[in-house]
MMTF fields as JSON, N, C-alpha, C and O atoms, coordinates in Angstrom:
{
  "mmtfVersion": "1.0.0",
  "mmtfProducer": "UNKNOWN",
  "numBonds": 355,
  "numAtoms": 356,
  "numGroups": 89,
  "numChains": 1,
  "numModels": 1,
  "chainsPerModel": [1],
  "groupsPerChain": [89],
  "chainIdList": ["A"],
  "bondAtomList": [4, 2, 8, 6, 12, 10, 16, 14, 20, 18, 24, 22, 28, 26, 32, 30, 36, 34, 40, 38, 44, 42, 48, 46, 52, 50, 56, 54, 60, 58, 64, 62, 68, 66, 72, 70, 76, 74, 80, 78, 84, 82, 88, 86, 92, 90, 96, 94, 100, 98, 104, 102, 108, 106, 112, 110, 116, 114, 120, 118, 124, 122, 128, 126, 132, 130, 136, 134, 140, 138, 144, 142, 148, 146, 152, 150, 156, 154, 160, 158, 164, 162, 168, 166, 172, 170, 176, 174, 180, 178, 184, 182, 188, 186, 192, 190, 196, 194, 200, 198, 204, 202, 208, 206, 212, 210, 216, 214, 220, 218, 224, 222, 228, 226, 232, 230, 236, 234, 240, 238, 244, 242, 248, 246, 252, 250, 256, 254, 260, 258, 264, 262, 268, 266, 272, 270, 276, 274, 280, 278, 284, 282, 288, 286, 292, 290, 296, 294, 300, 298, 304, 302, 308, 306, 312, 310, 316, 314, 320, 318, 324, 322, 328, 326, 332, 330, 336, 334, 340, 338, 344, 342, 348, 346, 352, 350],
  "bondOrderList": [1, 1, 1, 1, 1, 1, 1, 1, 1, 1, 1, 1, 1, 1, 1, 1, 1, 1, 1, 1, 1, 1, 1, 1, 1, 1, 1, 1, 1, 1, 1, 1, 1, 1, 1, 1, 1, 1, 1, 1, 1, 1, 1, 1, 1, 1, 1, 1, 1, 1, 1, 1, 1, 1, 1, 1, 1, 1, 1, 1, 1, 1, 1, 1, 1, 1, 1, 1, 1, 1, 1, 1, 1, 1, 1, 1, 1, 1, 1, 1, 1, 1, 1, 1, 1, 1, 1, 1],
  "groupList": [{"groupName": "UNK", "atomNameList": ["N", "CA", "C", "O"], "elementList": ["N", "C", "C", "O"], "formalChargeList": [0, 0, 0, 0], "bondAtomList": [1, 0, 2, 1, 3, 2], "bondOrderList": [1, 1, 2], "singleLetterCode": "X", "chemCompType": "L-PEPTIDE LINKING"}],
  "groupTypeList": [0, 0, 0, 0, 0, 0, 0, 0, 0, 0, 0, 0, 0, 0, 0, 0, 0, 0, 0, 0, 0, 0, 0, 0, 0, 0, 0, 0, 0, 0, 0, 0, 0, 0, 0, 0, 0, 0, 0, 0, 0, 0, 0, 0, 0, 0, 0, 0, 0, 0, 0, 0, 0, 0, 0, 0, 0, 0, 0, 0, 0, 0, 0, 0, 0, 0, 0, 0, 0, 0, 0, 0, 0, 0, 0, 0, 0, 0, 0, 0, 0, 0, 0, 0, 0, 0, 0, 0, 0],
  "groupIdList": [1, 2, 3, 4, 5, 6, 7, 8, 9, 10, 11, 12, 13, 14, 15, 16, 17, 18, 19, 20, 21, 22, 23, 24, 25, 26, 27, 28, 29, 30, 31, 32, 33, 34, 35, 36, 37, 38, 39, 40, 41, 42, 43, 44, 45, 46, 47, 48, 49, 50, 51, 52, 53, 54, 55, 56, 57, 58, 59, 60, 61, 62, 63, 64, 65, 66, 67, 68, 69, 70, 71, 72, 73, 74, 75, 76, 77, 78, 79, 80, 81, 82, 83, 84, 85, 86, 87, 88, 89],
  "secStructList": [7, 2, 2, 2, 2, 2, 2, 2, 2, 2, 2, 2, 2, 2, 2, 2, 2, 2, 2, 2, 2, 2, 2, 2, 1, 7, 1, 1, 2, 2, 2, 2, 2, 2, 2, 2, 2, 2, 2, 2, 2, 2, 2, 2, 2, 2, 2, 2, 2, 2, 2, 2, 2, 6, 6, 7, 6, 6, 6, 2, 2, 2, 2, 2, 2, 2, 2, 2, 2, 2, 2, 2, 6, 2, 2, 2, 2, 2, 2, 2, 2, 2, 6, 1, 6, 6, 6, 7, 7],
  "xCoordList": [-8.624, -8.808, -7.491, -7.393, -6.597, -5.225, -4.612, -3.713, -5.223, -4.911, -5.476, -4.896, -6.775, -7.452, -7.109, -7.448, -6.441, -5.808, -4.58, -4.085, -3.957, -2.541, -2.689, -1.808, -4.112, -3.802, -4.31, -3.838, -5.211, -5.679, -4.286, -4.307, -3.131, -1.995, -1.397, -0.92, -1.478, -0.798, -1.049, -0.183, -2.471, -2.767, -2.931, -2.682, -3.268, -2.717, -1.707, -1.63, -0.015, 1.13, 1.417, 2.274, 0.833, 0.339, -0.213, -0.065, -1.095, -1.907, -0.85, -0.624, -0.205, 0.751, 1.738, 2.105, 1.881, 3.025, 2.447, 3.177, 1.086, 0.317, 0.261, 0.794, -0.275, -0.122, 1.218, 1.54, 2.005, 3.458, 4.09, 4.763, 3.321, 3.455, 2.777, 3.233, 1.945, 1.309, 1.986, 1.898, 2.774, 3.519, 4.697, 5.099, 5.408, 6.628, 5.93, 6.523, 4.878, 5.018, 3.07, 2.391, 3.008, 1.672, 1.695, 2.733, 0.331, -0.011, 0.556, 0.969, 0.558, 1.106, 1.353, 1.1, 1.728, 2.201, 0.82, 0.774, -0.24, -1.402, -1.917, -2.839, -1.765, -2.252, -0.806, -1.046, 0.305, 0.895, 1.043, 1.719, 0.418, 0.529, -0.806, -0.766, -2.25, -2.648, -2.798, -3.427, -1.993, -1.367, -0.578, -0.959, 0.564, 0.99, 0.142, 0.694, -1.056, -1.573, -2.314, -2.208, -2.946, -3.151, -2.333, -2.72, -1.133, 0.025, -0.173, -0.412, -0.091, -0.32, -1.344, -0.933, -2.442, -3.794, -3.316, -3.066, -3.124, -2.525, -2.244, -2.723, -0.584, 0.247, -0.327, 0.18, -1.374, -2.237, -2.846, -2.716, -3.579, -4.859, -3.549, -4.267, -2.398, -1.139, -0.765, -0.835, -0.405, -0.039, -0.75, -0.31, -2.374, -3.414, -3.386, -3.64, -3.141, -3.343, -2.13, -2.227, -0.721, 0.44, -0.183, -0.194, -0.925, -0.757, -1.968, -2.29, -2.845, -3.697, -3.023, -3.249, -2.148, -1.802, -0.648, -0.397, 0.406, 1.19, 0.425, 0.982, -0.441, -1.518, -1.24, -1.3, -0.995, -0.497, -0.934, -0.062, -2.214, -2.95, -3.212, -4.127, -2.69, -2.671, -1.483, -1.485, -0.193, 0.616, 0.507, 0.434, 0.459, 0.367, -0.624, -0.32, -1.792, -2.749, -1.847, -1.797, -1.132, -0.242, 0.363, 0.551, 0.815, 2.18, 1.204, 1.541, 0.202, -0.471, -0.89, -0.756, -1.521, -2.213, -0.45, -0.387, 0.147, 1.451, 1.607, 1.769, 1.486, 1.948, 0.702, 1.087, -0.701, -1.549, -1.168, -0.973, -1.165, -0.886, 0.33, 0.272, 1.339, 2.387, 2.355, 3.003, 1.147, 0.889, 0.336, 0.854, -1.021, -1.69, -0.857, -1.137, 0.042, 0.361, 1.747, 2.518, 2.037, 2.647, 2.146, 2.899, 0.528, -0.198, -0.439, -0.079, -1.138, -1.018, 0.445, 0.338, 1.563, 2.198, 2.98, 3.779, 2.946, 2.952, 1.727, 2.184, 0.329, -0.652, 0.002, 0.4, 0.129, 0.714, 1.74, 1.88, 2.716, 3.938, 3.184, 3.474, 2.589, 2.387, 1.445, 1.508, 0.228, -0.385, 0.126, -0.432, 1.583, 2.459, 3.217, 3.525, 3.167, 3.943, 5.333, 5.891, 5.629, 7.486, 7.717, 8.867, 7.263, 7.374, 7.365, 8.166, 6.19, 5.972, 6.922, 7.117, 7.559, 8.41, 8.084, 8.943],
  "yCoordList": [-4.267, -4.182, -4.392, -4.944, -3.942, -4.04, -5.498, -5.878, -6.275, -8.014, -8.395, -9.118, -7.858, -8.711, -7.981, -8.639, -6.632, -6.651, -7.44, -7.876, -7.576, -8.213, -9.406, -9.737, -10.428, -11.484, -11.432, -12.367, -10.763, -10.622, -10.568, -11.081, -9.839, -9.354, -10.911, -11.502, -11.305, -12.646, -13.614, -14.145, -14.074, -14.953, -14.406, -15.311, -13.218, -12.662, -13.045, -13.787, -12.926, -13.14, -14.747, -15.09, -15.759, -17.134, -17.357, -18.472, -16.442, -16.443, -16.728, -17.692, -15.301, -14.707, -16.266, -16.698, -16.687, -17.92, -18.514, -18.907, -19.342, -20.561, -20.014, -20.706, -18.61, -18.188, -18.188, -18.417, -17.88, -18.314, -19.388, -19.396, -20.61, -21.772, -22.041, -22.946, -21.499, -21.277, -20.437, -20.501, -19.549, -19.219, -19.361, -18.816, -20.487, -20.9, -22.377, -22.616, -23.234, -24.314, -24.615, -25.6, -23.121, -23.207, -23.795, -23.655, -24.518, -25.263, -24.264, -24.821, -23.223, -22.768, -20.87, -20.428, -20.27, -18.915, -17.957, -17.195, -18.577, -17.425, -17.867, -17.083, -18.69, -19.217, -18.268, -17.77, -18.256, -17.209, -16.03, -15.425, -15.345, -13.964, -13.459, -12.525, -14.521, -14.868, -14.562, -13.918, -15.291, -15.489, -14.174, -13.271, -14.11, -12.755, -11.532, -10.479, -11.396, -10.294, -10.623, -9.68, -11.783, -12.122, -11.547, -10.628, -11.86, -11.645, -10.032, -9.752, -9.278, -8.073, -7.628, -6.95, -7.843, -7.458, -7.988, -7.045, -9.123, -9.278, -8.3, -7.963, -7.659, -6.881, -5.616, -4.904, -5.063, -4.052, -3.812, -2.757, -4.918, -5.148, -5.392, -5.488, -5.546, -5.847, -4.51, -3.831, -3.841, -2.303, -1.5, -0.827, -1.63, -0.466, -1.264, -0.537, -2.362, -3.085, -2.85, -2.889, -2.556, -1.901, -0.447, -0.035, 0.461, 1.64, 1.862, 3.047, 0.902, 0.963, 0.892, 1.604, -0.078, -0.466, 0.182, 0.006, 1.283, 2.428, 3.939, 4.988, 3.802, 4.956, 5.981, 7.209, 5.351, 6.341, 5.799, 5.296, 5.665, 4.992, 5.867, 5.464, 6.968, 8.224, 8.492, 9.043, 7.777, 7.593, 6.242, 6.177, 4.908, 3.745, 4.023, 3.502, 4.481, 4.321, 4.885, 4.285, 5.884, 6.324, 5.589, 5.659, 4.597, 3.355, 2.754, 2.753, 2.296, 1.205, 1.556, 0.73, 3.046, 3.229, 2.857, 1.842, 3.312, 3.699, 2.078, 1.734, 0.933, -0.079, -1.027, -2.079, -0.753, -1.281, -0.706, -1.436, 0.254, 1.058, 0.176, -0.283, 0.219, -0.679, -2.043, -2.545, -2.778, -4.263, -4.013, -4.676, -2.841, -3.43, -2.589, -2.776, -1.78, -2.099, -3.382, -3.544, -4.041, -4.635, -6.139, -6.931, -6.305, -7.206, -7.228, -7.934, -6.248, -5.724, -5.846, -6.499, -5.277, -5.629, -6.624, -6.635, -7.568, -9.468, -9.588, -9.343, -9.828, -9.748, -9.473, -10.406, -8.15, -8.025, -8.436, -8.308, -9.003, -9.165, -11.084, -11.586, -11.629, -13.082, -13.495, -14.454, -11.896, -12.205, -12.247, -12.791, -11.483, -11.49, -13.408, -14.48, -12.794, -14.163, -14.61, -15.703, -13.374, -13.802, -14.508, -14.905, -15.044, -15.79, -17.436, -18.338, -17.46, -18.451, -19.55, -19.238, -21.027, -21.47, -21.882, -22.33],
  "zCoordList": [25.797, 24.361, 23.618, 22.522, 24.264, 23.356, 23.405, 22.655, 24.4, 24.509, 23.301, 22.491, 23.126, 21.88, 20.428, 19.444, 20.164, 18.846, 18.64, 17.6, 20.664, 20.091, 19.405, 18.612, 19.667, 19.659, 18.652, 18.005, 17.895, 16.632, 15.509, 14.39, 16.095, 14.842, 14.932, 13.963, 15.892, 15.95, 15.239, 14.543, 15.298, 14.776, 13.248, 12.452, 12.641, 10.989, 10.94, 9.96, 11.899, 11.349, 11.331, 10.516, 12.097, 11.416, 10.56, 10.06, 9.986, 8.802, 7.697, 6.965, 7.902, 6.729, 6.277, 5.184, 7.434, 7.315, 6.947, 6.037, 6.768, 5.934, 5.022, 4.155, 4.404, 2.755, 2.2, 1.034, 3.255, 2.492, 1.527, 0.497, 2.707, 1.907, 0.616, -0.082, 0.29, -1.14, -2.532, -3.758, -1.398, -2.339, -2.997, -4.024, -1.986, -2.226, -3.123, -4.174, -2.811, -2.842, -4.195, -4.485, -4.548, -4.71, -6.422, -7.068, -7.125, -7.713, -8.991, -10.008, -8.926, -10.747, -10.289, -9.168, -11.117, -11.525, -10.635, -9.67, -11.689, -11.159, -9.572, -9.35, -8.454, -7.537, -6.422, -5.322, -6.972, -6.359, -6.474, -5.641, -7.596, -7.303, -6.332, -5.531, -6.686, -5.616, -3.913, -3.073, -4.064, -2.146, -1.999, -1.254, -2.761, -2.419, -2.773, -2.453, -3.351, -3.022, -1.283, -0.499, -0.813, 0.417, 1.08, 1.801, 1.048, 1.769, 2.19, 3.364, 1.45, 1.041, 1.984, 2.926, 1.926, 2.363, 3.736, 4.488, 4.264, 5.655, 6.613, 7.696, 5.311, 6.456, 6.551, 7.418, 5.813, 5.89, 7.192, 7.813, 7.623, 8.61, 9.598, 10.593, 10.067, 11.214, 10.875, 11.899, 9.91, 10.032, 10.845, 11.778, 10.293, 10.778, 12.608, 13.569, 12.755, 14.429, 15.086, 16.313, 14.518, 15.364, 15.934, 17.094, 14.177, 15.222, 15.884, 15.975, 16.447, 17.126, 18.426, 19.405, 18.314, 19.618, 20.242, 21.434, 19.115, 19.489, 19.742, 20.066, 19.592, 19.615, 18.316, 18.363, 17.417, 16.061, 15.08, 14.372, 14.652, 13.869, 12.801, 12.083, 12.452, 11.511, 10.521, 9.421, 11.452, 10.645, 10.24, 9.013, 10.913, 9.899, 9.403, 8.33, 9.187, 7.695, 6.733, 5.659, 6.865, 5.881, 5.19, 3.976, 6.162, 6.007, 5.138, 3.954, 5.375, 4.918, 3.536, 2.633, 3.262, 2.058, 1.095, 0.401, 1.152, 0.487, -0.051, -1.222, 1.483, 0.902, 0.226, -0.282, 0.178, -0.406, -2.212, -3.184, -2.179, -3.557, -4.586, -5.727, -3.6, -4.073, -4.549, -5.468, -3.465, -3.299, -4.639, -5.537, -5.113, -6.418, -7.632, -8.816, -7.267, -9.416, -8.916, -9.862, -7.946, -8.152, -8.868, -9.435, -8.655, -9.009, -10.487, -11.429, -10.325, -11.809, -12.884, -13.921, -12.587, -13.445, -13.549, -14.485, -12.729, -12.68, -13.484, -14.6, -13.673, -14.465, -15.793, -16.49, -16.179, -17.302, -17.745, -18.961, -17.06, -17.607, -17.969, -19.055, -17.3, -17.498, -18.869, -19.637, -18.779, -19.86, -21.071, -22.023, -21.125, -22.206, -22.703, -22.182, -23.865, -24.584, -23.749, -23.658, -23.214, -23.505, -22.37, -22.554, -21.0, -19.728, -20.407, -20.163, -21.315, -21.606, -22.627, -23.801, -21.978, -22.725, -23.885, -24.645]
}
């Protein structure tokens, strides 16, 4: 079982690297905050699959809630800051 989460985190952390490119290279402002919330949600589902596979899956949910929380007012206040006038040239 622990072959098939490893290969599960693996192929997420290939994931993570094709959304990357969206975010470095993506079509406008809102298509990357986007991806980086993807991004986000990614390292969530590789957090909760490390501590499956360290047998401490009590403390990364911890890790994880802390950094999902972070991921969304960080969304949120990119959202707000864009819906604002002042970004705009």
């Amino acid at each position: 079982m622990n072959v098939f989460f490893l290969s599960v985190g693996l192929i997420l952390c290939i994931l993570v690297l094709l959304v990357l490119y969206r975010v470095v290279f993506g079509p406008g402002v809102y298509n990357r905050i986007a991806a980086i919330s993807a991004v986000g949600t990614k390292t969530l589902i590789i957090l909760l699959i490390m501590g499956y596979l360290y047998d401490r899956v009590d403390m990364f949910i911890d890790i994880s809630m802390v950094y999902a929380f972070l991921n969304f007012i960080g969304c949120v206040a990119a959202a707000k800051y864009l819906e604002s006038e002042k970004w705009m040239p």
